[in-house]
C-alpha positions as CSV (number, residue, x, y, z in Angstrom):
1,X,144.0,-104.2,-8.2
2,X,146.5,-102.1,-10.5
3,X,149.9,-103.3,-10.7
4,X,152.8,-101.8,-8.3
5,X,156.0,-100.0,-10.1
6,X,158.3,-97.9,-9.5
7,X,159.5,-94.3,-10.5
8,X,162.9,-92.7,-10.0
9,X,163.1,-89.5,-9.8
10,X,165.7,-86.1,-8.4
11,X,163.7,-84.6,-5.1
12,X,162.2,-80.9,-6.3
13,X,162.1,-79.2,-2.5
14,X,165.8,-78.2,-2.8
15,X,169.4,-78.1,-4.2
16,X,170.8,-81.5,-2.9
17,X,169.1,-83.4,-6.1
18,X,168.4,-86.4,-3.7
19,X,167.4,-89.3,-5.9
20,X,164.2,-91.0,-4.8
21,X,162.1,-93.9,-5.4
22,X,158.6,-93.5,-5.9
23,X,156.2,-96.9,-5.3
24,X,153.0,-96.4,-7.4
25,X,149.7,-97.9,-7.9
26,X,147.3,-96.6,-10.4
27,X,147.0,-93.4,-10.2
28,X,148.3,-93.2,-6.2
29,X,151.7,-92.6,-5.1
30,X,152.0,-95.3,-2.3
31,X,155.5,-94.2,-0.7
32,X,158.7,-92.3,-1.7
33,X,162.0,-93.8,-0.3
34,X,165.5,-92.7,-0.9
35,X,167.1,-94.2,-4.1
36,X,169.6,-96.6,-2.7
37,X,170.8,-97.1,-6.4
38,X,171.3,-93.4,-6.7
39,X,175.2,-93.0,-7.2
40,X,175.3,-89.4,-5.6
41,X,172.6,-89.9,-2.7
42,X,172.7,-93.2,-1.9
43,X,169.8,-93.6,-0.4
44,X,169.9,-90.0,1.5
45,X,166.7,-88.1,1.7
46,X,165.3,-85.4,4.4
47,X,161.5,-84.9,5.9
48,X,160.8,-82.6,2.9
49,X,160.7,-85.7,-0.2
50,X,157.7,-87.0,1.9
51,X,155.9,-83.9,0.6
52,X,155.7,-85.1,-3.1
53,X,153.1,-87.5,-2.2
54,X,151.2,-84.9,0.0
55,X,151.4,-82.6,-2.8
56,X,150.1,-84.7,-5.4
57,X,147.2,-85.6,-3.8
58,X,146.2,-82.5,-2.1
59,X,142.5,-81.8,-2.9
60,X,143.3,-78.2,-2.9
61,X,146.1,-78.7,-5.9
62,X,144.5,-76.7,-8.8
63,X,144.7,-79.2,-12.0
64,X,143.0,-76.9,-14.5
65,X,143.1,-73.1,-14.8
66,X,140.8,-71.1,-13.1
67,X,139.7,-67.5,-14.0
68,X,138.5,-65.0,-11.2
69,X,134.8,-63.8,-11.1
70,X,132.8,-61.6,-9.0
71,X,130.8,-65.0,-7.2
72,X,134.4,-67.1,-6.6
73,X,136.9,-69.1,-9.2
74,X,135.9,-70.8,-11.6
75,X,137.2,-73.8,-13.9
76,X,138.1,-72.9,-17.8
77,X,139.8,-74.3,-20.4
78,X,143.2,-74.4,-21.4
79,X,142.6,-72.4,-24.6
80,X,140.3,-70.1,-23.3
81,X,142.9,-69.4,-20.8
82,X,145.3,-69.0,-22.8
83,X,143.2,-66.7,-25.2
84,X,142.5,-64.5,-22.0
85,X,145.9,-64.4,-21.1
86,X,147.1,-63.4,-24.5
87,X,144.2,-61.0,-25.2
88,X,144.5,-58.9,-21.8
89,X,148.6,-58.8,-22.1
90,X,148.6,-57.5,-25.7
91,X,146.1,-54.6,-24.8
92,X,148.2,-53.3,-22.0
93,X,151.1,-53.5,-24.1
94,X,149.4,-51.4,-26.7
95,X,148.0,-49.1,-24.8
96,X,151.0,-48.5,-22.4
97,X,154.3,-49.9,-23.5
98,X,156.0,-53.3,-23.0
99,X,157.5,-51.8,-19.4
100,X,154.1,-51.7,-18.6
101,X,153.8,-55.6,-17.9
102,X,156.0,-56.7,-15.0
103,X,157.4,-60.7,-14.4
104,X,158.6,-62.4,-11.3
105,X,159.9,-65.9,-11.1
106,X,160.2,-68.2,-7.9
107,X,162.8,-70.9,-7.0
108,X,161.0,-74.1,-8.9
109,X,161.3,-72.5,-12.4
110,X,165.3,-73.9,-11.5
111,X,163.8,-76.7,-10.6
112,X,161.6,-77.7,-14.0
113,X,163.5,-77.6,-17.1
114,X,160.8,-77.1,-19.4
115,X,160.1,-73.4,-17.7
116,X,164.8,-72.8,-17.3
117,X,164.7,-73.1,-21.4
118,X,161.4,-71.4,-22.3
119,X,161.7,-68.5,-19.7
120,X,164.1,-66.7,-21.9
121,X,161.8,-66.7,-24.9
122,X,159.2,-65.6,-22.9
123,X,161.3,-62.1,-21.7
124,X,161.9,-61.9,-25.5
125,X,158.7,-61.8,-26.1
126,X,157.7,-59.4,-23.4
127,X,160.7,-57.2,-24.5
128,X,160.2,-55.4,-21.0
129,X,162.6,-53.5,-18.5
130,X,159.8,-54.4,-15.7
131,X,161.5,-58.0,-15.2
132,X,161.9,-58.1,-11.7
133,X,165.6,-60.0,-9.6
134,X,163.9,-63.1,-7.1
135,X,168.1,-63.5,-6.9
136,X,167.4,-60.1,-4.7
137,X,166.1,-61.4,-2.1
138,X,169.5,-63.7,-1.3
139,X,171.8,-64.4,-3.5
140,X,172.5,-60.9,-5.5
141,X,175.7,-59.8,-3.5
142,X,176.9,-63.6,-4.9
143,X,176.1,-63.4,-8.2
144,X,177.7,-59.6,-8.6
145,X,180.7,-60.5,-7.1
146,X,181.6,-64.4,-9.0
147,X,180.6,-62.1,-12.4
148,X,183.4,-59.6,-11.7
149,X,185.8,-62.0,-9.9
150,X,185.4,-65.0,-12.3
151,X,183.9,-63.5,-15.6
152,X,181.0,-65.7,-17.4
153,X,177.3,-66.2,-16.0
154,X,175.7,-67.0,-12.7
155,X,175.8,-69.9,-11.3
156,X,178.8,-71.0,-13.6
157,X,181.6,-68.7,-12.2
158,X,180.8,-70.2,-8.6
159,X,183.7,-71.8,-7.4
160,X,182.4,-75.2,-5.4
161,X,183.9,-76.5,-2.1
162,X,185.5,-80.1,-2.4
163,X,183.8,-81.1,0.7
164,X,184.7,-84.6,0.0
165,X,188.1,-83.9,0.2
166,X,189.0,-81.0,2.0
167,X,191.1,-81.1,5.1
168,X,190.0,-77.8,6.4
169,X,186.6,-76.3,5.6
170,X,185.7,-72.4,7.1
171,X,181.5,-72.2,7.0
172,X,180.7,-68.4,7.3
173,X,177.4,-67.6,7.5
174,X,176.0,-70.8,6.8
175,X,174.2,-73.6,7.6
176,X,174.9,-76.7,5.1
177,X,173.6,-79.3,7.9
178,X,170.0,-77.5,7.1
179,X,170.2,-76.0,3.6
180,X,171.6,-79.1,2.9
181,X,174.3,-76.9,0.5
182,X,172.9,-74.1,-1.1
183,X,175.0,-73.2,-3.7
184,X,177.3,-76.2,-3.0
185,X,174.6,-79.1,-4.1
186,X,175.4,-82.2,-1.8
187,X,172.9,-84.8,-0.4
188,X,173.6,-86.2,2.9
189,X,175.1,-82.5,4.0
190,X,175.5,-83.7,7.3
191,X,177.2,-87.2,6.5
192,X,179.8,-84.8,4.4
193,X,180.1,-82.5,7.0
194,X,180.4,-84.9,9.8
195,X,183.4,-87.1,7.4
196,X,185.4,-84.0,7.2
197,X,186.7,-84.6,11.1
198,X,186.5,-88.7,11.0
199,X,189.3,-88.0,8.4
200,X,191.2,-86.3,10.5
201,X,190.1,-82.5,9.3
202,X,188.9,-80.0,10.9
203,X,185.4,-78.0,10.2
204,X,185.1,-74.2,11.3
205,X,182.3,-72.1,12.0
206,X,182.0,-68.3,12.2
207,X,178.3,-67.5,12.6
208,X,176.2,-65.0,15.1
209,X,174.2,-68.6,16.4
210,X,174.6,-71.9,17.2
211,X,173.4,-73.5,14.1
212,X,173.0,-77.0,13.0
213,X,176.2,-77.0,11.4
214,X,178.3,-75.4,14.2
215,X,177.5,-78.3,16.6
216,X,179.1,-80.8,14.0
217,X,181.9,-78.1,13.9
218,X,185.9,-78.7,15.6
219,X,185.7,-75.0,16.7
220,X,182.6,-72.5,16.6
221,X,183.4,-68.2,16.8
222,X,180.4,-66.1,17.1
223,X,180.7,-63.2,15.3
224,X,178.6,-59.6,15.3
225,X,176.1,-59.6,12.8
226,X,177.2,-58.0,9.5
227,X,181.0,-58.1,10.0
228,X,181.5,-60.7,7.9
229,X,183.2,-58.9,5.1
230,X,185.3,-56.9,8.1
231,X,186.6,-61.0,9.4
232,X,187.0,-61.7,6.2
233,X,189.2,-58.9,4.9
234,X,191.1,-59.1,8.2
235,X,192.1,-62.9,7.3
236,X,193.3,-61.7,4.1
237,X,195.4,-58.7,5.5
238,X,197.2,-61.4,7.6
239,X,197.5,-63.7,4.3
240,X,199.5,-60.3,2.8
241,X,201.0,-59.2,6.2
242,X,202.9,-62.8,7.2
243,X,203.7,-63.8,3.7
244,X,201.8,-66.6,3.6
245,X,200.3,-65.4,0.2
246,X,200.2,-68.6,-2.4
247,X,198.5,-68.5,-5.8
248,X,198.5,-72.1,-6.6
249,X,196.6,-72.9,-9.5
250,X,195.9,-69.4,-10.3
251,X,199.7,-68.1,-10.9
252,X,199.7,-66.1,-13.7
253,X,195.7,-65.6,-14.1
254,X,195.8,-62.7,-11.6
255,X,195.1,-59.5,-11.6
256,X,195.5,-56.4,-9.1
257,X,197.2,-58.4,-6.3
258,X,199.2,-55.1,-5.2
259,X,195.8,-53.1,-5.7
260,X,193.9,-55.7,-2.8
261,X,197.3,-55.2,-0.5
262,X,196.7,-51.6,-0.5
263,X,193.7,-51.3,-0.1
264,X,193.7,-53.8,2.9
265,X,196.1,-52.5,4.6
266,X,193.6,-50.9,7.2
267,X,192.1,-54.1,7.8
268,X,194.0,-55.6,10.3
269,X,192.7,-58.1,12.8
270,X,193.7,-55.9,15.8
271,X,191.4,-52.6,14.2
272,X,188.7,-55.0,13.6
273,X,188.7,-57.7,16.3
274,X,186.9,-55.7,18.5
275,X,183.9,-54.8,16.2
276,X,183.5,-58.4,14.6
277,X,183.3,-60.1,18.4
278,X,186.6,-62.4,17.3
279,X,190.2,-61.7,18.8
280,X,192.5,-60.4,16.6
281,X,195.0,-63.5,17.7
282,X,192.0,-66.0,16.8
283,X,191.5,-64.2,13.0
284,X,195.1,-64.2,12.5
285,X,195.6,-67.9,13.9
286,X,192.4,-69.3,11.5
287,X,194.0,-67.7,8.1
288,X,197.4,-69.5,9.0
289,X,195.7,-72.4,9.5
290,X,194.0,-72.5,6.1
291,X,197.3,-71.3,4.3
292,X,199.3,-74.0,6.1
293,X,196.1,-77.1,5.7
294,X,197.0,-79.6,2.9
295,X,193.6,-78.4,1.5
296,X,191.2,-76.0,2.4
297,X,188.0,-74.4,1.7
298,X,186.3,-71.1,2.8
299,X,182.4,-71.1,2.3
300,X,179.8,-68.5,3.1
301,X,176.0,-68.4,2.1
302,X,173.1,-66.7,2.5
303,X,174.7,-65.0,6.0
304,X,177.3,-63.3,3.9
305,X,174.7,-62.0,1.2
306,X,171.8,-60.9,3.3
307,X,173.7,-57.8,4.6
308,X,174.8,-54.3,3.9
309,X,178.1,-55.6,2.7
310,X,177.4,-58.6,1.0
311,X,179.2,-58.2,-1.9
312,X,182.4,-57.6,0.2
313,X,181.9,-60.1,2.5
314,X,181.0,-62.8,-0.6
315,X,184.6,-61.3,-2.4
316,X,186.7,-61.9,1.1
317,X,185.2,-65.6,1.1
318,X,187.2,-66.3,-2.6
319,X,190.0,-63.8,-1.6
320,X,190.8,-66.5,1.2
321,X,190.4,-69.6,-1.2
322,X,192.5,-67.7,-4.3
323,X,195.6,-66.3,-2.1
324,X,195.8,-69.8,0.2
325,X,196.3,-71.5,-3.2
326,X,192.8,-73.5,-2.8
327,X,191.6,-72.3,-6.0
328,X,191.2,-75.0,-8.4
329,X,192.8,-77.4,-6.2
330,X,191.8,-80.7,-5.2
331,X,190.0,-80.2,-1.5
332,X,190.1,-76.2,-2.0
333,X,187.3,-74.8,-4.5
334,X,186.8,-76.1,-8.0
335,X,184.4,-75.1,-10.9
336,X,182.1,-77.9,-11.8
337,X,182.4,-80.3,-15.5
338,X,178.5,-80.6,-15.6
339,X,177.6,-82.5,-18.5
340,X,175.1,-80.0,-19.7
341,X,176.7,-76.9,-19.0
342,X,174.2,-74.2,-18.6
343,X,176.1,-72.4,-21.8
344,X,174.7,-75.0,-24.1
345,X,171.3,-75.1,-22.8
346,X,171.1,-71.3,-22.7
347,X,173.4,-69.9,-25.2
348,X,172.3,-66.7,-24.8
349,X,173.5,-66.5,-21.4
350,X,176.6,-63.8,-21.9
351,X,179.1,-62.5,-19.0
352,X,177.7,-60.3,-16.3
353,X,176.2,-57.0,-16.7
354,X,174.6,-54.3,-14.1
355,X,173.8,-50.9,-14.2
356,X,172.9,-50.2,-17.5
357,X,169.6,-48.9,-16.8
358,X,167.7,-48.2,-13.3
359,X,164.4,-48.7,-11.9
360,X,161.8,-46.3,-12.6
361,X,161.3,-45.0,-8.9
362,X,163.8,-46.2,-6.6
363,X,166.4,-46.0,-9.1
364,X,168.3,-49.2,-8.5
365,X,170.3,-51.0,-10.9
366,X,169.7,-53.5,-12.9
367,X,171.7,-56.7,-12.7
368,X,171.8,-59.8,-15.8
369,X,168.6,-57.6,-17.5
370,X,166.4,-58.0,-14.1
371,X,165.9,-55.0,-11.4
372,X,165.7,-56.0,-7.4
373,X,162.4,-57.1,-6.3
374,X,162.2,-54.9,-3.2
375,X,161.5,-52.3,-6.2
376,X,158.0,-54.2,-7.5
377,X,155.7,-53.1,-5.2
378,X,156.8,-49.5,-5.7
379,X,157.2,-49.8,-9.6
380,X,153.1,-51.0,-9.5
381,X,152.0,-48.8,-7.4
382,X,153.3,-45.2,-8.3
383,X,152.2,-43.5,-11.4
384,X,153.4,-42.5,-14.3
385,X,154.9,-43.3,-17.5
386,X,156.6,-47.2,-17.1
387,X,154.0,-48.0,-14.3
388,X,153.9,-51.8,-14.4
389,X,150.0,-52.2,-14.9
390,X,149.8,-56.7,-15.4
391,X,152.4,-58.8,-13.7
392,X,153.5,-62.4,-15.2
393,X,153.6,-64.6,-12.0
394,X,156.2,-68.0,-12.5
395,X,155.3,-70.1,-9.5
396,X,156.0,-67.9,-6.9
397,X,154.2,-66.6,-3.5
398,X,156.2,-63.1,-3.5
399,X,153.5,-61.7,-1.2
400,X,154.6,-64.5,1.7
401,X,158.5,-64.5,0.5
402,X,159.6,-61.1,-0.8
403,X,160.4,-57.5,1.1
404,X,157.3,-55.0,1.5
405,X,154.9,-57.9,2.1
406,X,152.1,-55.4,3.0
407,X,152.7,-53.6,0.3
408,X,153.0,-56.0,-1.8
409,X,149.4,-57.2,-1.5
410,X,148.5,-53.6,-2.2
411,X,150.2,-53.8,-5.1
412,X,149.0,-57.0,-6.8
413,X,145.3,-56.3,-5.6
414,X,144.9,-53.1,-7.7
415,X,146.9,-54.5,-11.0
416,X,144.9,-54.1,-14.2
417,X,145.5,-58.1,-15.2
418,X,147.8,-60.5,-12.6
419,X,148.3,-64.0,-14.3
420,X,149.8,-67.0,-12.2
421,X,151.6,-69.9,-13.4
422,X,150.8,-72.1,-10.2
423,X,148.6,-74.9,-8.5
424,X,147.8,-73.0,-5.6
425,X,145.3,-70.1,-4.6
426,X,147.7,-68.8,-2.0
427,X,148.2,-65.3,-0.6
428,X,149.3,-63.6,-4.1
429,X,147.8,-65.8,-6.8
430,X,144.2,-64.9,-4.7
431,X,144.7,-61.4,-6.7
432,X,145.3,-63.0,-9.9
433,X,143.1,-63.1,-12.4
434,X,143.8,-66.2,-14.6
435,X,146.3,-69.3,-12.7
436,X,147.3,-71.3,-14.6
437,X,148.5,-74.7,-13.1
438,X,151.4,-77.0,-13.7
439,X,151.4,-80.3,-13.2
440,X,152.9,-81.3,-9.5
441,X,156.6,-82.2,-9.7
442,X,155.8,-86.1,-9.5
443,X,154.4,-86.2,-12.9
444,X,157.0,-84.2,-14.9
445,X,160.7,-85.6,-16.2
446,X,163.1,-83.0,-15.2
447,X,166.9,-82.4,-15.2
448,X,168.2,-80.6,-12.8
449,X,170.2,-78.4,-15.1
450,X,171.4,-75.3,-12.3
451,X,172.3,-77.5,-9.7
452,X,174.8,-80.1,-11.5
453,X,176.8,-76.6,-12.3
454,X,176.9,-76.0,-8.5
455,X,177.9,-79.6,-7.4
456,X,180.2,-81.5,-5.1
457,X,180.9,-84.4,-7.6
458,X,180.2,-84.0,-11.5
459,X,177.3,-85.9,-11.7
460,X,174.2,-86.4,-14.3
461,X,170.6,-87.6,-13.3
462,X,167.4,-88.0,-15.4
463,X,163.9,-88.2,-13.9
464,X,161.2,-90.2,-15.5
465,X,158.2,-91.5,-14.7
């Protein structure tokens, strides 16, 4: 019988970096247990680490690339897969321009290190305009926003909530006690959430539902959907209108104060209390309770982004934190020290840009070199000069995850060559041509470079096996 040991590693299955123990035999993963040694989870872990041993030994997990034929998939080798690959890329390059081969990326590229550095060499290479925005989907409105607000490069200009320390925490559009903090990377979300009121603080929700997080919450307000940015704005015109404008930290380092004044002016809480569902008296009472809390915090996710003013809605959230004088303050919002900051591993990361070219058909801008990905199905599937003829697939299901879904499988069914990078035949790769398959995310070291730039606590963690 092969000797028992044990592996520590960062759970892959979301942004809380939960540390975990792995017990294996041989080859076998016996159990996976929460890493009570683990300074920042302490032992924490959801339903979702039990997956890792699931995943590895899934019968269906592809472990070698496969090429498609007319009688079914079959096995190849590595090189031949690679010469394929490289072969049927290059002639559709010469034949129709580099815009002519499109790439998408899914959420685990963040999560493996190997593919967050070599990614960019890859888009060198390609030297395309066809690289299409997965950040599209949910985060966009966030990443425009920070960029212009902040200056420097997604995620790094996000300003984090100290949940740890706050005395007053505002969750719009959000649900931390099941996302377990995107964009605020925390394990044991609900632990945090629930210690905010055990020390005496107070935790408020403004969402359309009843979520996880709002029964943890002091006070709950339902609010329409899509008038976050409307709420928002009307806090801030109360911030301006009572005086109770602080800059904190930030004095001196601001710009256009007088311009936001103005232009709020409309936006008081008794013209929009009665679209946004929330009385005017409530709005005006919450934003003199974060400008008068000994710390506070204003944080809104995927709620705020998903909508037709996201980009307002995610600028009122930091409006709120900047003139309460919770910017940079301890218990307000503070920019993470990671100890590999994102700008070293990727120093060609520069600030934000957008709009500096648009796509092909639908004619929306480019944001950080990338156009949305509601515009992929379109861009494959209508001819012309630029039509995107092979797609480059980075372990993603966009067919199952992405807008146009129908489409979508229209699109990828008639491409010229489709290659995936994953280790499943799923409801996309099934058109590809070539997979090719990474190892499962038990076997490879990783270091979870994204989401210590998005943490709670400064923190460091190195998996091994």
């Amino acid at each position: 019988m092969s000797e028992r040991r044990t592996a520590y590693r960062v759970c892959p299955f979301c942004e809380a970096t939960c540390g975990l123990a792995i017990e294996i035999e041989g080859d076998a993963i016996r159990s996976v247990r929460g890493d009570k040694e683990d300074p920042f989870s302490r032992g924490f872990i959801c339903p979702k680490a039990h997956g890792l041993k699931e995943l590895y030994h899934d019968p269906d997990r592809l472990r070698r690339p496969v090429r498609r034929t007319a009688t079914g998939w079959e096995e190849i080798s590595w090189e031949a897969a690679l010469d394929e690959v490289a072969a049927r890329l290059l002639a559709i390059r010469e034949q129709h321009g580099s815009d002519a081969i499109g790439l998408y990326s899914g959420n685990p590229v963040v999560h493996d290190l190997g593919a967050l550095l070599y990614r960019p060499v890859l888009l060198r290479a390609l030297a395309s305009k066809s690289i299409f925005n997965s950040a599209a989907i949910d985060t966009l409105p966030k990443v425009v926003q920070t960029g212009l607000m902040f200056g420097g490069p997604f995620p790094t200009a996000v300003p984090i909530p100290d949940i740890d320390r706050t005395q007053f925490l505002m969750v719009i559009g959000a649900n931390p006690a099941v996302s377990h903090g995107s964009l605020m990377t925390m394990p044991d979300a609900p632990g945090r959430l629930r210690a905010i009121r055990a020390r005496g603080g107070k935790l408020v929700v403004i969402d359309p539902r009843r979520t996880e997080t709002a029964k943890l919450a002091s006070e709950h307000h339902f609010l329409r959907p899509g008038t976050d940015a409307a709420f928002l704005l009307a806090m801030v015109h109360t911030l301006f209108d009572e005086g109770l404008v602080t800059l904190g930290a930030a004095t001196g380092l601001v710009r256009g104060l007088e311009t936001v004044e103005a232009e709020l002016r409309d936006f008081a809480p008794e013209a929009v209390a009665g679209w946004c569902g929330i009385e005017a008296s409530e709005i005006r009472r919450l934003a003199r309770e974060m400008a008068a809390a000994e710390s506070a915090a204003c944080y809104g996710r995927l709620g705020t982004c998903v909508q037709e003013f996201g980009t307002l809605a995610s600028w009122g959230c930091d409006l709120v934190n900047l003139l309460t004088g919770n910017l940079d303050r301890p218990g307000g919002v503070l920019f993470p020290s990671p100890a590999a900051p994102l700008e070293a591993l990727l120093p060609q990361v520069k600030d934000l840009h957008f709009g500096r070219w648009r796509s092909r058909v639908g004619r929306q801008p480019e944001v950080g070199g990338m156009i949305p990905s509601s515009t992929m199905a379109e861009e494959m599937l209508t001819p012309g000069e630029g039509q995107v003829r092979a797609m480059i697939l980075l372990m993603t299901n966009p067919v199952r995850s992405a807008a146009n879904s129908q489409q979508l499988d229209q699109a990828f069914a008639q491409l010229e060559f489709l290659v995936a990078f994953d280790f499943y035949v799923n409801e996309t790769t099934r058109h590809a041509h070539v997979i090719l398959p990474t190892v499962s995310p038990a076997e490879q070291p990783g270091f979870e470079a994204p989401f210590y730039s998005l943490s709670v606590r400064n923190v460091a963690k190195w998996s091994f096996q």
